[in-house]
N, C-alpha and C positions, 0 to 999 in steps of 0.2 A: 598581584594585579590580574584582573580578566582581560581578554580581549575578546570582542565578538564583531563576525566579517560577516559580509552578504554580498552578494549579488556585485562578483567581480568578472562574471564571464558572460558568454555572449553565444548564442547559434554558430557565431563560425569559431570557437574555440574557448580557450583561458577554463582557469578550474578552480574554485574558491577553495575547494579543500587543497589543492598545489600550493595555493598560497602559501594555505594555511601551516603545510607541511613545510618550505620555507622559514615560513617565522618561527616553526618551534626550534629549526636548525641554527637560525641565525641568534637565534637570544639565550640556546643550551638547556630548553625544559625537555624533561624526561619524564612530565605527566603526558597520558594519552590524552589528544584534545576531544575533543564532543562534535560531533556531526549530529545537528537536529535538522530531520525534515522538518519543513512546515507543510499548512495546511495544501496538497495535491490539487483542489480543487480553482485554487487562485490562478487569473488571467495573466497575470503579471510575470511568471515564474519564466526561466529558462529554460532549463530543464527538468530535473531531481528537484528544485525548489530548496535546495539544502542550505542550512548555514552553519559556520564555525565557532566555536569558542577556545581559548586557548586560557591556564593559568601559568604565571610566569612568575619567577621573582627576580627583583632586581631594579636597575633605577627606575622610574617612569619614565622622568624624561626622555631616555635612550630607547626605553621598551614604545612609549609612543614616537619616536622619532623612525627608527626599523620600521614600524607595522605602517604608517602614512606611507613612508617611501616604497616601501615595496606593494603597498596597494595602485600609487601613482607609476608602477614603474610596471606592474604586471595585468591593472586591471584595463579591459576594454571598454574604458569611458567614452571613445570615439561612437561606438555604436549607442545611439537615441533610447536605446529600451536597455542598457544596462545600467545601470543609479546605484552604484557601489555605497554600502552605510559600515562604519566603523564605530564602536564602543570602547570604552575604557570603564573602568569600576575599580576603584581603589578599595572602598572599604563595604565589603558585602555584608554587613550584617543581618543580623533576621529581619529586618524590618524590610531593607530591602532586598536581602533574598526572596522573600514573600509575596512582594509586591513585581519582582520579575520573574515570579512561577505560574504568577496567576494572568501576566502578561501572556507569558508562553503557553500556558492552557489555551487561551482565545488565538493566539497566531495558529496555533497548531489544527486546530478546529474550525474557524471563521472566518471572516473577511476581517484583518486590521489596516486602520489609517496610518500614515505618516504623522500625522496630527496625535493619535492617538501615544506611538512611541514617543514622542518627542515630551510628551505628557507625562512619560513611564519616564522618561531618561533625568528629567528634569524633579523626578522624586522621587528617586535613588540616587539625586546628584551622579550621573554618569554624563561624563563629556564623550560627546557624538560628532561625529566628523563626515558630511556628506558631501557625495559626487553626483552633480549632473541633480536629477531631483531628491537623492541620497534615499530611498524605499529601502535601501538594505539597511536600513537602523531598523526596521521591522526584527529582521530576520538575527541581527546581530544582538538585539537586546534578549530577544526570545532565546536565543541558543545559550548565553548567559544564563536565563535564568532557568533554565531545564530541567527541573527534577526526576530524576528518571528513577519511578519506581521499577520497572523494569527498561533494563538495557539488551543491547547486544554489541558485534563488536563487527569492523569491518578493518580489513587490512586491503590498501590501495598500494601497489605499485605502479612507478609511475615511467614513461619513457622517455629517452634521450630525447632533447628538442627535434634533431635532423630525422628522427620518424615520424614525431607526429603527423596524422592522416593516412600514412603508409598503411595496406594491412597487418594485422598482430599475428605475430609469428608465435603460434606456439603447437605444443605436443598435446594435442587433441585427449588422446591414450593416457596421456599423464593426470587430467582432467578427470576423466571418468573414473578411475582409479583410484583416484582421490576422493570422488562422491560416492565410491565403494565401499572404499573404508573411511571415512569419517563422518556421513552424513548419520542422524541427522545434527550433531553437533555443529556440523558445517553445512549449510541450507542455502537452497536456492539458486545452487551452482550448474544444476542441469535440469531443464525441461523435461519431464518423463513422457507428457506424449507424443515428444518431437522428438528428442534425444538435442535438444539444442544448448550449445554452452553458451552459460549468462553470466558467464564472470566477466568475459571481454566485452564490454561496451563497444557502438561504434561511436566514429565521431571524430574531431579532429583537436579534442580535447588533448591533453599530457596524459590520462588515465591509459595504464596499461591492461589491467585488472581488478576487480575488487573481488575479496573475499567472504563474507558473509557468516558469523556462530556466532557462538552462545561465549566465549571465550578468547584474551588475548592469546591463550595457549591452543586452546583452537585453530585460531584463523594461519597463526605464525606455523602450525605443521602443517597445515594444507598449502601455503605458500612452499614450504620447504618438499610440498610431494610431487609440485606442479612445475614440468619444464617450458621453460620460458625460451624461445628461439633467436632471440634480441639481447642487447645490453639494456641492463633495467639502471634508472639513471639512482634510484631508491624507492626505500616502503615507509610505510607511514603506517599505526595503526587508530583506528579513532575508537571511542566508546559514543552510542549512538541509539537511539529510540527508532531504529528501522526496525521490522519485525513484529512491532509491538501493539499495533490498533491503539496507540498514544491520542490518533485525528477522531475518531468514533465517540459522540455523545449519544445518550438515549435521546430519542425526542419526539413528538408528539406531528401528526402533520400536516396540525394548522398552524402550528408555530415554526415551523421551517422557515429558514430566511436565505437568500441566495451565495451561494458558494460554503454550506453549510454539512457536515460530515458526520453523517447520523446512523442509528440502529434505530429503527421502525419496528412497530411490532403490530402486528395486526392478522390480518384475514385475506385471502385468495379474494379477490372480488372481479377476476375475469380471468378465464383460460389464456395461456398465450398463445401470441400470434407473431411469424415471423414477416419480415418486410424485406426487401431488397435491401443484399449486403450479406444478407443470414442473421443480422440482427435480431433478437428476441425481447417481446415486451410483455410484460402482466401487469395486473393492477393490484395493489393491496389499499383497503382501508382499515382504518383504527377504531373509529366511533367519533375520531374530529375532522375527519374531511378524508378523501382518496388520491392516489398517487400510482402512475404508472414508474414500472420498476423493470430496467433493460440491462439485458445481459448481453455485450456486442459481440462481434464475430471474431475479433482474438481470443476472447476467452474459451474458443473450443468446443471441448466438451461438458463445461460447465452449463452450456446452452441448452444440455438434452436436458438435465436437471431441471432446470426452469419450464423444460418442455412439458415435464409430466405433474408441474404443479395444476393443482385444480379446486374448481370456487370452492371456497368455506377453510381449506387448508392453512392452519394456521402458523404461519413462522417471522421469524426475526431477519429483517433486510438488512446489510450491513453496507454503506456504502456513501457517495457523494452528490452533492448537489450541483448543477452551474448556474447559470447566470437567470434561469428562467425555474419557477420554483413546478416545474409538470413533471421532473423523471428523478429519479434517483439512481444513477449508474453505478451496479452490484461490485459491490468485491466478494461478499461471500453471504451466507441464508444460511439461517440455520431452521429447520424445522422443528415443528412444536409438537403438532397434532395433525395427522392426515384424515381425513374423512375416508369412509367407507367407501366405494364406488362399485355400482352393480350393473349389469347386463340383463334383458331378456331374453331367453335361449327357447326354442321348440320344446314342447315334449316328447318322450319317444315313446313307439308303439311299433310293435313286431320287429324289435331290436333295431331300430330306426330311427333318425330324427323326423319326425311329422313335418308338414310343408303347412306355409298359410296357405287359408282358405277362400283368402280374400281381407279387405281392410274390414277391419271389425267382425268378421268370420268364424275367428277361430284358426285349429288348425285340424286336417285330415292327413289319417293314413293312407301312403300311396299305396299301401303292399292289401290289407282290410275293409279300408273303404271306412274306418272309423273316426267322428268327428268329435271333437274337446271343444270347451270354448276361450277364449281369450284370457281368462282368468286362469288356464291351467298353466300358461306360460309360468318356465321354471325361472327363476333369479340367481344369477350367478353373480357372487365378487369377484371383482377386475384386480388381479392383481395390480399392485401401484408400480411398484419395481423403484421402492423409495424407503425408508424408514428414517425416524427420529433422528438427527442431530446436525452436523455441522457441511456446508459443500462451499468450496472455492474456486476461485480463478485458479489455473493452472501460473505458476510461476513467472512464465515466457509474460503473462498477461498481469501480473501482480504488481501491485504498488509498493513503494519502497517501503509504508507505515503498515503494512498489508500486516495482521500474526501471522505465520502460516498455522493450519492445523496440527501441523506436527509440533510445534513451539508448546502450543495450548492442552496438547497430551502428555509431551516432556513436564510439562508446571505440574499436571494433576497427577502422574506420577510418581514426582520428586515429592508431591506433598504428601501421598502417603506413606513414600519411605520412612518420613520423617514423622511420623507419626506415633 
């Protein structure tokens, strides 16, 4: 049997994947469960946006009886904006595996209705169980039905109740050490232009740390590299579509539609311009309409990048939409084709640069006394201080569905090995 959970926690705490970890302990499966983000861009979300899926065997009855109570028994229904949704699925066949991958393509990418799952649930015969206005059957039918042509793996440890909120006690040294030697099979565990660790969330969730590779043997030695200063109450590991640009459609952009998670391609069509905050904006069009594209002030030094884009420059925006369809907020650009850019420089004369003469003048030697005209002006290419391919948010500023670059070199690598 499946199980798929959503949206059991809340801003002041509770952790769907805790749950989740629970229920694998309470019912004795020794499959790794699935952690699917959905789609980053949705209003709705609490935090990570994430949902669970667990496979289990054994009665139903019992296995739905466990997973109800300890959702009634750990979820923050009390708070108005948490709508816990619960799945079951006895018999997955292809028909409906198929029909809840293609669910999960849209959750992961778009805006979905409740209406709409309820639609999906009700033809894959999955019985759904909703709290408060139940929205987490969104997320719990989508993590079901997940196909993860590429995965990765997170390993969460989790804290003793009487910490939660306290700050996390760990060995800083043990940490970096860790992303010494095992990055990059293990990613995303330190900020290289901060030096900041991102394995410990804040928050007053049960999350102690999370882990982050390419691997359950991965994440489980970086656990075992990394001193924790606390009693960890247990780990969990999930398999999970983080990492992976899963949320990113191509798309065109007049056909954008609001909370929509797309790769643009097109043309520089305005220098950027920064605003209060340090925010950064430019504009690209495609040939179906234009769109301003902003790199905000987390992301760093990703921002210079964006700075020395310029009109006609052609690259692929990677990124999201929100509720108003005018910006598209960057996770990462890749560049296609940079135009030329040139300078008019003086000429020289008696081993000097010549001075203007005046506007439309020319130019004269100070040192001769000898005059050129406007036309002699030399042309010089402006260095770009940019070249052809891929540039990203900095980690600290990444989305959990973010690839990183280094993911995307690890695959083209591995594929030529194999060649």
């Amino acid at each position: 049997m499946f199980i798929g959970l959503d949206d059991t926690d809340s801003l002041k705490g509770g952790c769907t994947t805790y749950l989740a970890a629970l229920l694998c302990r309470e019912l004795g499966t020794t499959k790794n469960p699935k952690l699917i983000r959905l789609n980053p861009n949705i209003p709705y979300k609490t935090r990570g946006n994430g949902a669970v899926a667990i496979e289990v065997d054994g009665n139903p009855a019992r296995i739905k009886e466990v997973a109800l109570n300890l959702v009634k028994e750990h979820a923050h229904t009390k708070d108005k904006r948490t709508n816990p949704g619960v799945a079951f699925i006895d018999n997955l066949n292809s028909k409906n595996k198929k029909s809840l991958n293609e669910f999960y393509q849209r959750a992961v990418s778009e805006l979905v209705t409740i209406e709409e799952a309820e639609e999906t649930a009700a033809k894959t015969n999955a019985e759904i169980h909703k709290f408060n206005n139940g929205r987490g059957i969104i997320g719990a039918l989508a993590a079901i039905g997940a196909g993860l042509d590429d995965r990765t793996y997170e390993l969460i440890a989790y804290r003793k109740k009487e910490n939660c909120g306290k700050p996390k006690g760990i060995d800083e040294d043990s940490v970096f050490a860790m992303h010494e030697r095992l990055h990059p099979q293990v990613f995303n565990s330190i900020d290289p232009e901060t030096g900041q660790i991102l394995i410990t969330p804040h928050g007053y969730d049960p999350v102690f740390c999370g882990i982050r590779g390419e691997s359950p043997e991965a994440v489980l030695e970086a656990w075992k590299s990394i001193k924790p200063l606390e009693e960890i109450e247990f780990i969990q590991i999930f398999e999970t579509n983080q990492g992976t640009d899963a949320h990113l459609r191509e798309n065109k952009i007049s056909e954008l539609k609001p909370y929509d998670c797309a790769i643009l391609e097109g043309a520089v069509a305005s220098n950027s311009r920064t605003i209060e905050g340090g925010h950064v904006f430019f504009s690209i069009a495609d040939g179906t309409g234009e769109i301003d594209c902003a790199a905000y002030e987390p992301t760093g030094r990703f921002r210079e990048i964006t700075r020395k884009l310029l009109t006609g420059d052609r690259i692929r925006a990677h990124g999201g939409i929100g509720r108003y369809i005018n910006t598209l907020n960057l996770e990462k650009i890749e560049i296609l084709e940079l135009i030329k850019a040139h300078k008019k420089e003086s000429p020289a004369c008696c081993g000097r640069t010549m001075t203007s003469a005046g506007k439309d003048k020319g130019f004269k030697c100070r040192k001769c006394g000898k005059r050129k005209d406007s036309n002699s002006a030399v042309i010089q290419e402006i260095p770009r201080g940019l070249k052809d391919g891929f540039y990203e948010a900095p980690p600290r500023a990444m989305r959990h569905l973010s690839k990183p670059i280094i993911r995307a070199q690890q695959r083209i690598s591995t594929d030529k090995t194999d060649m």
